[in-house]
C-alpha distance (Angstrom), angle and dihedral (degrees) to the residues before:
residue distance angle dihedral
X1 . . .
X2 3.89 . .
X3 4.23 81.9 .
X4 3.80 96.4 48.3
X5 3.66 90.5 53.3
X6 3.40 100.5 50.1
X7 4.40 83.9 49.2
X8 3.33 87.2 58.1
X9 3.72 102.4 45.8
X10 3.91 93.9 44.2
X11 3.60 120.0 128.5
X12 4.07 115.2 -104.3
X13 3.74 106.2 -98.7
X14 3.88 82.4 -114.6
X15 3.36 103.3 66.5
X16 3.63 98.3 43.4
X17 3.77 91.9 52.9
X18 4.46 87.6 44.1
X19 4.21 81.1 47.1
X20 3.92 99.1 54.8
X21 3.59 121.8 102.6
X22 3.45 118.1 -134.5
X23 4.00 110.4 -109.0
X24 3.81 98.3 -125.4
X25 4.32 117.0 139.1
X26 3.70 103.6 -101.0
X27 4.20 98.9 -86.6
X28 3.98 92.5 -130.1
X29 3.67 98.9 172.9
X30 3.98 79.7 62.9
X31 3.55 92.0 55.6
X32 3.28 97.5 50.3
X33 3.37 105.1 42.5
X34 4.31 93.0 47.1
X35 4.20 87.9 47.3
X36 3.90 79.7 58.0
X37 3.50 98.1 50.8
X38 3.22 107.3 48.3
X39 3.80 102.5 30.0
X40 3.77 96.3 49.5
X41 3.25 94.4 72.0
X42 3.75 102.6 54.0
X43 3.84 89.3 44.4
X44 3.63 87.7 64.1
X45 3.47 98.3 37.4
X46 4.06 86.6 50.5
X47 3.66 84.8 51.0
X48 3.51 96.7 56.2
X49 3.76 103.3 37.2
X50 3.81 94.5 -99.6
X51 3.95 111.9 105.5
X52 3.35 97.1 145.9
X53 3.88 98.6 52.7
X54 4.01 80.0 41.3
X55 3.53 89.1 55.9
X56 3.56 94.7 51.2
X57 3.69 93.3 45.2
X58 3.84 80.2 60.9
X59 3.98 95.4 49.8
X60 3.69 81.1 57.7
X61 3.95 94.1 58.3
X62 3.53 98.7 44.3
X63 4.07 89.4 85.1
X64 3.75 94.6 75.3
X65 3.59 91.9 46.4
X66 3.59 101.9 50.3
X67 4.13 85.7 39.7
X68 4.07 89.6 43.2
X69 4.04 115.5 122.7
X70 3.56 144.1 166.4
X71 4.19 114.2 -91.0
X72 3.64 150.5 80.5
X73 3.99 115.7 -28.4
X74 3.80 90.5 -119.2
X75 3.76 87.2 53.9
X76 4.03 94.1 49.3
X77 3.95 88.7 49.6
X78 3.70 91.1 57.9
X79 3.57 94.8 38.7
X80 3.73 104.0 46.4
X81 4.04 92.6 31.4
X82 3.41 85.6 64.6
X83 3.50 103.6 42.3
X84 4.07 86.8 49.4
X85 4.15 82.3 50.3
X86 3.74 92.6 60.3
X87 3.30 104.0 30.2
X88 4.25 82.4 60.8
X89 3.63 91.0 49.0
X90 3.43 90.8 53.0
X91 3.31 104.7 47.6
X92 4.03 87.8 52.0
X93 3.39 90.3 57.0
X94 3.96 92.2 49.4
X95 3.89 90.6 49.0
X96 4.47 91.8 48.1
X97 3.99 87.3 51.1
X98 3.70 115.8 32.7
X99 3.44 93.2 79.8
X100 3.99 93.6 67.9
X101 3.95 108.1 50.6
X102 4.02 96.4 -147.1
X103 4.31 88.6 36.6
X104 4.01 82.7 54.3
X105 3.70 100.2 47.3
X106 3.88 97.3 41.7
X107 4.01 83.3 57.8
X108 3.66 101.6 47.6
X109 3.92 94.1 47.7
X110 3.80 84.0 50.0
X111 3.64 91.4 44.3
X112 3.99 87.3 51.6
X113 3.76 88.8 45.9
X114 3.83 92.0 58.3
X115 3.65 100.4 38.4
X116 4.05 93.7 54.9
X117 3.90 85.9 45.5
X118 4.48 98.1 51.9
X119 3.29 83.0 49.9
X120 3.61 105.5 82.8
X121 3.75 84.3 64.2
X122 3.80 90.3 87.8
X123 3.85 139.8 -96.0
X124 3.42 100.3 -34.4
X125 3.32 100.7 38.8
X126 3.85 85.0 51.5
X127 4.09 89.3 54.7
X128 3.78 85.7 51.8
X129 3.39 91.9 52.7
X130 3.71 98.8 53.3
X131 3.95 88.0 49.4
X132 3.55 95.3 51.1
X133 3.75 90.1 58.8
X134 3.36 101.7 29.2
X135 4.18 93.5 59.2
X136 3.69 91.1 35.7
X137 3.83 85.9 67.2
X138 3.69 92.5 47.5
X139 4.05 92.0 48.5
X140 4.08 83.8 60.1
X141 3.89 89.0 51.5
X142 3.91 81.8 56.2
X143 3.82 107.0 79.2
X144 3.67 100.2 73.4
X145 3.73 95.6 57.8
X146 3.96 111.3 91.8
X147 3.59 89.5 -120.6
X148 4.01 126.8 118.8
X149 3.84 113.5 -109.2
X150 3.64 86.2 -133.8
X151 3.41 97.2 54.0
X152 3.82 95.1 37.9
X153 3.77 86.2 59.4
X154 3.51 96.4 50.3
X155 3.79 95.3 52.2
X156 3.50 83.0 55.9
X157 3.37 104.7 53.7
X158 4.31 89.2 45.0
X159 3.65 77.4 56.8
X160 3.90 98.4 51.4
X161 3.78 86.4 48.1
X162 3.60 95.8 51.5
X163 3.99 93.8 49.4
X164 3.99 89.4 55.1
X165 4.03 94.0 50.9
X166 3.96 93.6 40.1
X167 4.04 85.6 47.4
X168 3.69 90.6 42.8
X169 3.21 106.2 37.0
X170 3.93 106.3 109.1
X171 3.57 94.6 52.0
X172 3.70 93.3 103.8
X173 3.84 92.1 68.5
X174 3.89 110.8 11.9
X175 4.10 86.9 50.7
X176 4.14 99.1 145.0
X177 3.97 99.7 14.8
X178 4.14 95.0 108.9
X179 4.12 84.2 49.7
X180 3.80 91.7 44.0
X181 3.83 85.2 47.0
X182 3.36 102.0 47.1
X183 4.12 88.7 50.3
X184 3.49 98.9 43.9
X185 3.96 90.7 54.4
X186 3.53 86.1 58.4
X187 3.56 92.8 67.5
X188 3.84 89.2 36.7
X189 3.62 90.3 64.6
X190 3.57 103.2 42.0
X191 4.00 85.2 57.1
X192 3.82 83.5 51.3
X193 3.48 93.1 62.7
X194 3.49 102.2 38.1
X195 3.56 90.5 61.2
X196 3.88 101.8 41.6
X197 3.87 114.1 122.3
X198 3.47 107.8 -151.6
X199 3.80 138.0 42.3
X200 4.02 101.0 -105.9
X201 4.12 96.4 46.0
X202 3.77 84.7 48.2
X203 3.55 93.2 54.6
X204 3.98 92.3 36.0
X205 3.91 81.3 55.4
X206 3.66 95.5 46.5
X207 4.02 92.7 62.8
X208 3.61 84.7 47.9
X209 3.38 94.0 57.0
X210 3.96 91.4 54.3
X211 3.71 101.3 44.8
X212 4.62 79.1 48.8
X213 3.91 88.3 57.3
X214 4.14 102.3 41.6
X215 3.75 86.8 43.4
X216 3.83 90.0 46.6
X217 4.23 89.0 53.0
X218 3.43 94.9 28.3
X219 3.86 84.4 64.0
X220 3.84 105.7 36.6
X221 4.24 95.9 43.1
X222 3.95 79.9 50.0
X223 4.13 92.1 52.0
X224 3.37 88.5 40.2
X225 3.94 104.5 56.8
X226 3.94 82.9 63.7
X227 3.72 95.5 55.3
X228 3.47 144.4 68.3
X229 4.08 130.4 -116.9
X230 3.27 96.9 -107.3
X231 4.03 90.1 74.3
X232 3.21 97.0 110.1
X233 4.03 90.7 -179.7
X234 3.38 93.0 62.5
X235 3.08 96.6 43.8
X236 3.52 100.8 60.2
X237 3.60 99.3 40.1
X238 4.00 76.4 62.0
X239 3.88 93.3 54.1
X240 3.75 87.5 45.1
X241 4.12 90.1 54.1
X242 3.58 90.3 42.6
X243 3.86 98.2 49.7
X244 4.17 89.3 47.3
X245 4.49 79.3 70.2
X246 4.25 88.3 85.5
X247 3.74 97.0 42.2
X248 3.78 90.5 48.3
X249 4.35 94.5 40.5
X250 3.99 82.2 53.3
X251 4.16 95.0 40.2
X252 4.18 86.4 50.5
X253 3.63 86.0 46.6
X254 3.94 91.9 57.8
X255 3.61 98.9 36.7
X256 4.27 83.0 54.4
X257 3.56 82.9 54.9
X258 3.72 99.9 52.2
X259 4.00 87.2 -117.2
X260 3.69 134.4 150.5
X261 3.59 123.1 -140.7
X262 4.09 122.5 -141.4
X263 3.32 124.4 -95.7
X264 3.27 105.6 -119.9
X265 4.13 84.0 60.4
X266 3.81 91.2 63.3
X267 3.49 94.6 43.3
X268 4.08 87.0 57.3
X269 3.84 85.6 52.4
X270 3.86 96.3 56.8
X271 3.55 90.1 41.3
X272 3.53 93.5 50.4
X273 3.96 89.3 53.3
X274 3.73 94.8 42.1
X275 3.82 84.7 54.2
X276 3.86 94.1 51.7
X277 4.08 88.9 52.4
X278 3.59 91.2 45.6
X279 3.83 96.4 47.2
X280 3.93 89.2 -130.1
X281 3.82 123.9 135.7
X282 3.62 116.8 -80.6
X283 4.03 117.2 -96.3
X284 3.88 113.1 -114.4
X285 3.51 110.1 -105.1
X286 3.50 123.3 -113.8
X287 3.62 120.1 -71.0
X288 3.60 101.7 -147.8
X289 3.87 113.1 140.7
X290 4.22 96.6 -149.4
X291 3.51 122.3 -159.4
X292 3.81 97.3 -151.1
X293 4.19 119.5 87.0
X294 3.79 93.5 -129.2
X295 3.67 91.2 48.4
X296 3.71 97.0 45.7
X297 3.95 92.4 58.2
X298 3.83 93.0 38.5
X299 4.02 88.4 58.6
X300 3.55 89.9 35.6
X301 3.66 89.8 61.2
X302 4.07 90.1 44.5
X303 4.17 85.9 58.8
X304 4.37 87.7 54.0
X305 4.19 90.0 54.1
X306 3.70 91.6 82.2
X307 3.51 97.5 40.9
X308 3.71 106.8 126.8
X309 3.61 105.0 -167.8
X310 3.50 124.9 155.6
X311 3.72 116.3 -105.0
X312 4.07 126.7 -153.5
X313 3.68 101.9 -100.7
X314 4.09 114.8 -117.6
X315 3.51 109.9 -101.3
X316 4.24 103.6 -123.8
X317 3.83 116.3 -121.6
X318 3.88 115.2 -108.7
X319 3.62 104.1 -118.3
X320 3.30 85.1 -125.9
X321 3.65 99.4 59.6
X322 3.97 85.8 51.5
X323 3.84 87.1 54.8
X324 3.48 95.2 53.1
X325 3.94 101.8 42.0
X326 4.39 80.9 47.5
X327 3.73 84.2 56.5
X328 3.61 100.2 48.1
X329 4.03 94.2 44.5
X330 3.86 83.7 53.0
X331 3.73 93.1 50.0
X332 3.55 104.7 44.3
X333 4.05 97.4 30.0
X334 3.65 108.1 97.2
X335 3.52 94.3 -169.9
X336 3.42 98.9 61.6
X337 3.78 91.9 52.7
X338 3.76 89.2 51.4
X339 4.10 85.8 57.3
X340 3.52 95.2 48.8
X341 3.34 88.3 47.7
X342 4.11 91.2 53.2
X343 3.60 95.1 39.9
X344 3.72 97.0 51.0
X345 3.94 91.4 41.7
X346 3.73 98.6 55.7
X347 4.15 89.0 41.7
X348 3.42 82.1 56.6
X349 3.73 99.2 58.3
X350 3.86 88.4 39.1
X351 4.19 85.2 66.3
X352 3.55 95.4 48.4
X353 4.06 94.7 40.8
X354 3.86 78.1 51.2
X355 3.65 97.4 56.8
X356 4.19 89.9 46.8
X357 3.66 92.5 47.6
X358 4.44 107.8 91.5
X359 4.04 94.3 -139.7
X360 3.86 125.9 101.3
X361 3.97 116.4 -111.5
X362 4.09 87.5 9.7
X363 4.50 72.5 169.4
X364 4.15 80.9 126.0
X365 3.63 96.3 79.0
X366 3.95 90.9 54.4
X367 4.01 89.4 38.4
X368 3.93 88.2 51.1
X369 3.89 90.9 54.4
X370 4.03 90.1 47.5
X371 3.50 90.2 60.3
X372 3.64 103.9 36.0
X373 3.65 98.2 44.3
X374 3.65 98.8 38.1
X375 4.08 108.1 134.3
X376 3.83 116.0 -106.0
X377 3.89 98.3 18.9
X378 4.19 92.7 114.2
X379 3.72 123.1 -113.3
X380 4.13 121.0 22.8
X381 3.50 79.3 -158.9
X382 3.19 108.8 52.0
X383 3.68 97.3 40.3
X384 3.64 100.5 52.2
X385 4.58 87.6 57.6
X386 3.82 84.3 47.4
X387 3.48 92.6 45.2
X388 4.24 97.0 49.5
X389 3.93 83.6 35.7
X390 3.91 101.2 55.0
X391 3.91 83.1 38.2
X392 3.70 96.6 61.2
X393 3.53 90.1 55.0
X394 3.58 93.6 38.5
X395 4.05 101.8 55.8
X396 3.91 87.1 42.4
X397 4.05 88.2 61.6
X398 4.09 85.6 39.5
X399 3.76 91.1 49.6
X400 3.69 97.0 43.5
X401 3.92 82.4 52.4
X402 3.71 103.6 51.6
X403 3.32 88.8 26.8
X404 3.79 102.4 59.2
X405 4.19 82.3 38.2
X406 3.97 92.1 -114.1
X407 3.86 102.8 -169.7
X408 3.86 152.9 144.9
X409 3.93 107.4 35.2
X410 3.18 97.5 -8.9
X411 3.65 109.8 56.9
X412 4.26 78.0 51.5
X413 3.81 86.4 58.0
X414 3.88 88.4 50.9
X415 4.07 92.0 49.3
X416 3.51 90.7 51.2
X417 4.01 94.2 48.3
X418 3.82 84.5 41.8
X419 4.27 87.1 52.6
X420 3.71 87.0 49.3
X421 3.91 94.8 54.8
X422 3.55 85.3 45.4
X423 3.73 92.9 70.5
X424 3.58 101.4 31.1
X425 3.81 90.3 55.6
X426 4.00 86.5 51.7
X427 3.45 79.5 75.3
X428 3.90 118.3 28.6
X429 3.52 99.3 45.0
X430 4.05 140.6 -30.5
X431 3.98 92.1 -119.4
X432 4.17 82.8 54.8
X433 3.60 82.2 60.5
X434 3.18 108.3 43.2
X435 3.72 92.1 47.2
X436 3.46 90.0 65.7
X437 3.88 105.8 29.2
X438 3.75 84.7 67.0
X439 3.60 100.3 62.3
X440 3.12 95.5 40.1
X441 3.99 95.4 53.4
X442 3.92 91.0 50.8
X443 3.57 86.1 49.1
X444 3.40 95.3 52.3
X445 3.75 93.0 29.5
X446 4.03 98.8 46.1
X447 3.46 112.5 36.1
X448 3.98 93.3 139.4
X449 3.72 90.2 52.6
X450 3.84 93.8 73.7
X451 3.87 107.3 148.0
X452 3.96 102.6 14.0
X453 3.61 102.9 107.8
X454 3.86 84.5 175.0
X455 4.10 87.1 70.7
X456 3.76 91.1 46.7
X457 3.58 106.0 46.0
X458 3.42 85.6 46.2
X459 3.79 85.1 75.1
X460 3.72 85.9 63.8
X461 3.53 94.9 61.1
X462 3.66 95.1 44.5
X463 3.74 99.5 51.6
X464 4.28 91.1 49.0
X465 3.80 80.9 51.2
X466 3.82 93.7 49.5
X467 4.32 84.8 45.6
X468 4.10 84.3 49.8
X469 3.64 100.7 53.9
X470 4.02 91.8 44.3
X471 3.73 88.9 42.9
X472 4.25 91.5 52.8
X473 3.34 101.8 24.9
X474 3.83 109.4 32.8
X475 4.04 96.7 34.3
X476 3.56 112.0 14.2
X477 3.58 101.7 45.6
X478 3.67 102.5 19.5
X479 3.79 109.0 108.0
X480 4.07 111.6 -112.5
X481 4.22 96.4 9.5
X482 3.71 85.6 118.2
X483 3.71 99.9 42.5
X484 3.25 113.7 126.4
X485 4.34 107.7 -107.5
X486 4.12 116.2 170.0
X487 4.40 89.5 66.3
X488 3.91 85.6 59.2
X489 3.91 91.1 44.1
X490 3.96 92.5 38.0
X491 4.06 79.6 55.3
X492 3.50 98.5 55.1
X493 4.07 92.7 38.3
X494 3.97 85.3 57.9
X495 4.28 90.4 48.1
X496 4.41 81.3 52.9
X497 4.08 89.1 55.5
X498 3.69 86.4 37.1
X499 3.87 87.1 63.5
X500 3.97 97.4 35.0
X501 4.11 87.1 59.2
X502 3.46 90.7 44.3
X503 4.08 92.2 56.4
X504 3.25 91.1 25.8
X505 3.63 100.8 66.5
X506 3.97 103.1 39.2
X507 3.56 125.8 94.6
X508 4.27 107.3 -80.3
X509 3.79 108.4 -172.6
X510 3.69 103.9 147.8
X511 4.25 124.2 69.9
X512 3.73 88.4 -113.0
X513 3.69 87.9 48.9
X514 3.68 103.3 59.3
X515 4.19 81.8 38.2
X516 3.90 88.3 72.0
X517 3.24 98.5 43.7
X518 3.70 92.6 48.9
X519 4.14 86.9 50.4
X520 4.20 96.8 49.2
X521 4.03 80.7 51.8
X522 4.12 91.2 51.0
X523 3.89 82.9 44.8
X524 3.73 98.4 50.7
X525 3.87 94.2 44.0
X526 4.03 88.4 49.4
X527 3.17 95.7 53.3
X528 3.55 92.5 48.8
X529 3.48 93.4 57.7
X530 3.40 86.1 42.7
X531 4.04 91.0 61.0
X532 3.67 85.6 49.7
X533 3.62 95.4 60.5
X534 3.57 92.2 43.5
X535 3.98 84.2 54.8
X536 3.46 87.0 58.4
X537 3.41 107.5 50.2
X538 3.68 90.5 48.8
X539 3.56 107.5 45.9
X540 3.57 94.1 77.3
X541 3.80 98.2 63.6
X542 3.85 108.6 102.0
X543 4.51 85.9 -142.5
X544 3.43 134.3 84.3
X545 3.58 96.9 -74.9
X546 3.65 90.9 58.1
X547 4.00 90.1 45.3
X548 3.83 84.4 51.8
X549 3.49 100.9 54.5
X550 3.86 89.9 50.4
X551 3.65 87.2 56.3
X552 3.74 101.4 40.5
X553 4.40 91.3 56.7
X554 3.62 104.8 88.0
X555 3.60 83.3 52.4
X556 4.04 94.1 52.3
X557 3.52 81.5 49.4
X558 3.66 94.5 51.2
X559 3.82 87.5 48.4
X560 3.60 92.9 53.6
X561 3.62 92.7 55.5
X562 3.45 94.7 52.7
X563 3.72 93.2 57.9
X564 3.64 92.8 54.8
X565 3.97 90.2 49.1
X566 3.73 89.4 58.0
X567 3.94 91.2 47.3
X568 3.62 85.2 50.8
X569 3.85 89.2 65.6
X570 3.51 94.4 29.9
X571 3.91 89.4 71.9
X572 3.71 93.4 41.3
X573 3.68 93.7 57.4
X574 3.69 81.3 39.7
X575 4.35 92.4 63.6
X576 3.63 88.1 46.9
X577 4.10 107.7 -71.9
X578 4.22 117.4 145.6
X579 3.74 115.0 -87.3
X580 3.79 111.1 -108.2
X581 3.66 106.0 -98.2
X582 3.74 103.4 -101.9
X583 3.83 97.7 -125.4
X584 3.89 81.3 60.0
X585 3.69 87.8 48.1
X586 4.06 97.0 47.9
X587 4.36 83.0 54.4
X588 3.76 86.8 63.6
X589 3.58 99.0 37.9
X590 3.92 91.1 49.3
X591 3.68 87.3 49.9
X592 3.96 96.1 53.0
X593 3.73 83.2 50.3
X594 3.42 90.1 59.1
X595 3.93 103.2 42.2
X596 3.81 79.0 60.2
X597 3.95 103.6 43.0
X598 3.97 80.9 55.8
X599 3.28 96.2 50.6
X600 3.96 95.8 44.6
X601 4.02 85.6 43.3
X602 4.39 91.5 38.9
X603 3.45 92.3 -129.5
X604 3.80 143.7 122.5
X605 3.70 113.5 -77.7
X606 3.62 114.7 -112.6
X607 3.72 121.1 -112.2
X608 3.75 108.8 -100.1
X609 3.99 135.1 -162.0
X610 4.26 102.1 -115.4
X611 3.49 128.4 -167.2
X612 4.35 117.3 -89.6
X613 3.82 94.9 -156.9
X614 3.81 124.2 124.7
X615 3.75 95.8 -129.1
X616 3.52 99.4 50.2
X617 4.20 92.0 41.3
X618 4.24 93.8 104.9
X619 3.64 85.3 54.0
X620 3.95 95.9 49.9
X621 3.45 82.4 47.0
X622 3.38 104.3 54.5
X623 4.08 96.0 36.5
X624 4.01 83.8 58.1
X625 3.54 92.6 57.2
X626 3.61 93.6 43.9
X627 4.32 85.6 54.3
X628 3.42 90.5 43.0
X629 4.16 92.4 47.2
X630 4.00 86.2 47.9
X631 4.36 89.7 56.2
X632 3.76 83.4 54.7
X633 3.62 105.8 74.7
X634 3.57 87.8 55.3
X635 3.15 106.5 47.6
């Protein structure tokens, strides 16, 4: 009986997946650096006489820490600079139009129609985006405070300037560490799985590995757009990265194989990353001559990591080539019309829900829809409960602050815990931020409004209207929200593998040879992580597409485990093993094609002809499963 109940009473898968916080180590440098920023200011200003201004000063920090990331110190500059550049902008066109209603509301759903459509020109453009609308909303909210536009707009920009040097500030002497970082984990990884006893931490370590090496190139091809050949730093951190791509073929090879790798070979690993962190020359690998195949290319692969060859230097993009391809994704990308389109629609409807709702500065139901509905931020869905969630707790700690008339040292005590939650919550969980972004924001926001719990509860009701409007109008109602997505990315994942068999098993004798094959394996792994993501973001809708991505795992596991299978061989033939005949390889090939036709077409996979041959046999295997994984879901 005890067991039924507690069936019946269980939380939807959902929600438990939308409540769990991501397991990331608490990112204290963060912390530190955002209570900084955006307490400073109202210290001094408390100090002085001048909390509001101080306050405001703050407001004009909080850019770079809501925009602040992980990566190289070139990268952050960009990133952050331009986040603090259109957050500015926006806020100057909030402060020249919130004094006219209609003026205010024509330039916010403009604003809205702008950010969605910059952007498609990647992350940071994305950030900007966000922080354009985000502060334009808050310059609206700024006309009735008694304080000068002019001067309001110069605390803000003292404030903009102050995020970017507290943010920036230890580039003088940490320079490369994030790159160094990034590289050495890499190697830390690959000793992690090398030295994993049992088949699920193995395969727990394997993903780790992946996410270690896109991170790891994501970062240094970002830092190295931005600088010149003659960085020699760079690179050879890049070399370094680029020669880890044996070791880790041959250590997915042996983890495929349910094989442990000596000791000695995962000490060289850690030593190897301890070296990169220290700066010191690399240890000489091991100079074991092994017997076994596996073993052979694993050490092999050790002997390339100190390889210091030159590489040909990336050619950077002319900014105007980027501007052009930006402008041709926007034009012929349908999907980012149709999210314009969403975005600037439900902003829209915030501004006139604002002018119907009887409280002062009612700019939180717009702001709420900026940052729920913002394009490339994951689930509507799961966003908007987050959202209303982490704002119920937040306006209860805001209202118990104003409320109880918290002030003088200790209301800058509470920013700067507030700042710290802030950027701890950027990476735990997005109701962890909110809960603490909207405290701080009312704090930093509503000063004058100590004592009127009317004003601040009022923020409660504005935010669950912001979550309603997205909820109706940007999921319920909006044509395709529901649609089921991770089959049609699980499709395309399996075409990527498809291709890295296809190279992967042909004859490579030339440089450029083996270079291909080593980039349709970097695709195929991406896009698996890639699929996993999607998973992610996805699984906490309570609709069909959540229901399908439930459904549609085992076979993204399957899929995975056909990609290692086909590294496995990939390294054999590698150390000196036949090449698979090719009829043998077009079998497999077909049948990937076909695991992701049915999937596209959700049906049963067809019954395909595979190959009998010994050397080929964990690939079969593997590819079976995946078929058999596929008939699941609909069964």
């Amino acid at each position: 009986m005890d067991a039924v109940t507690r069936t019946d009473f269980a939380a939807p898968h959902w929600l438990v997946q939308l409540l769990r916080s991501t397991p990331e180590p608490m990112p204290w440098n963060r912390v530190v650096r955002a209570a900084l920023a955006l307490a400073g200011p109202p210290a001094i200003g408390f100090a002085l006489g001048e909390l509001a201004l101080g306050a405001l000063v703050s407001t004009g920090a909080l850019p770079t820490v809501l925009a602040d990331s992980a990566g190289s110190y070139r990268y952050r500059a960009v990133r952050l600079g331009g986040a603090a550049l259109a957050a500015t902008l926006g806020f100057g066109t909030g402060l020249l139009t919130g004094w006219a209603p209609v003026l205010s509301i024509l330039a916010v759903v403009g604003v809205a129609a702008v950010s969605a459509l910059i952007s498609t020109a990647g992350s940071n453009a994305s950030v900007a985006g966000l922080q354009l609308l985000v502060f334009a909303v808050l310059g609206t909210g700024q006309h009735a405070m008694n304080i000068d536009p002019g001067v309001a707009m110069l605390c803000f920009l003292g404030g903009a300037a102050w995020g970017l040097v507290v943010a920036l500030a230890a580039w003088a002497v940490r320079a490369t560490s994030p790159e160094r970082g990034a590289v050495a984990q890499v190697y830390i990884e690959l000793a992690a799985m090398l030295s994993a006893s049992d088949e699920e931490t193995r395969r727990a370590a394997r993903h780790q590995l992946t996410t270690a090496l896109n991170t790891a190139y994501d970062r240094l091809l970002e830092a190295r757009s931005w600088l010149s050949g003659r960085d020699a730093t760079y690179r050879g951190l890049l070399n370094l990265l680029a020669a880890s791509t044996p070791a880790v073929e041959a250590g997915v090879a042996m983890v495929n194989a349910r094989r442990h790798a000596p000791a000695e070979v995962v000490d060289h690993l850690v030593a190897v990353a301890t070296s990169v962190l220290a700066r010191a020359p690399l240890p000489p690998a091991p100079a074991a001559e092994p017997a076994d195949q596996a073993l052979v290319a694993l050490y092999a692969g050790l002997a390339r990591i100190d390889d210091g060859a030159e590489r040909k230097r990336r050619a950077r993009v002319p900014v105007r080539t980027q501007l052009r391809e930006w402008a041709d994704s926007v034009l012929s990308g349908p999907l980012t019309w149709l999210a314009t389109l969403r975005l600037t629609l439900c902003v829209a409807l915030a501004e006139v829900a604002a002018l119907l709702v009887p409280v002062e500065r009612s700019y939180w139901i717009t702001l709420t829809v900026g940052i729920v509905l913002k394009p490339d931020f994951g689930s509507v869905f799961g966003r908007a409960v987050l959202r209303g969630l982490g704002t119920v707790v937040g306006v209860g700690i805001g209202a118990a602050v104003l409320g109880l008339g918290v002030h003088g040292w200790a209301l800058v005590l509470l920013i700067a815990l507030f700042a710290g939650g802030v950027a701890a919550g950027k990476v735990r969980n997005y109701g962890i931020l909110s809960a603490f972004v909207t405290p701080l924001i009312i704090l930093q926001m509503d000063l004058a409004a100590r004592g009127d719990w009317a004003l601040v509860l009022a923020r409660l009701v504005d935010t669950l209207i912001g979550c309603a409007i997205v909820l109706v109008f940007g999921y319920l109602l909006w044509p395709g929200s529901r649609r089921p997505q991770v089959g049609g990315k699980l499709a395309e994942v399996a075409d990527a593998v498809g291709r890295y068999l296809e190279h992967g098993l042909r004859a490579a004798g030339s440089a450029e040879q083996r270079a291909e094959r080593s980039r349709y394996r970097r695709r195929a792994y991406r896009g698996l992580t890639d699929l996993r993501t999607a998973f992610q973001q996805v699984v906490v809708e309570p609709s069909p597409a959540g229901r399908q991505a439930t459904a549609w795992w085992p076979a993204i596991v399957g899929l995975e485990r056909v990609t290692d299978a086909v590294t496995e061989v990939v390294v054999t033939v590698e150390q000196g093993a036949p090449v698979p005949d090719p009829a043998d390889v077009g079998l497999l090939t077909a049948a990937l094609a076909e695991f992701a036709a049915a999937v596209r077409e959700q049906r049963e996979p067809a019954d395909l002809p595979l190959p009998s041959t010994q050397q080929l046999s964990g690939v079969v295997e593997q590819v079976t499963a995946a078929f058999a994984a596929v008939r699941g879901p609909r069964g």
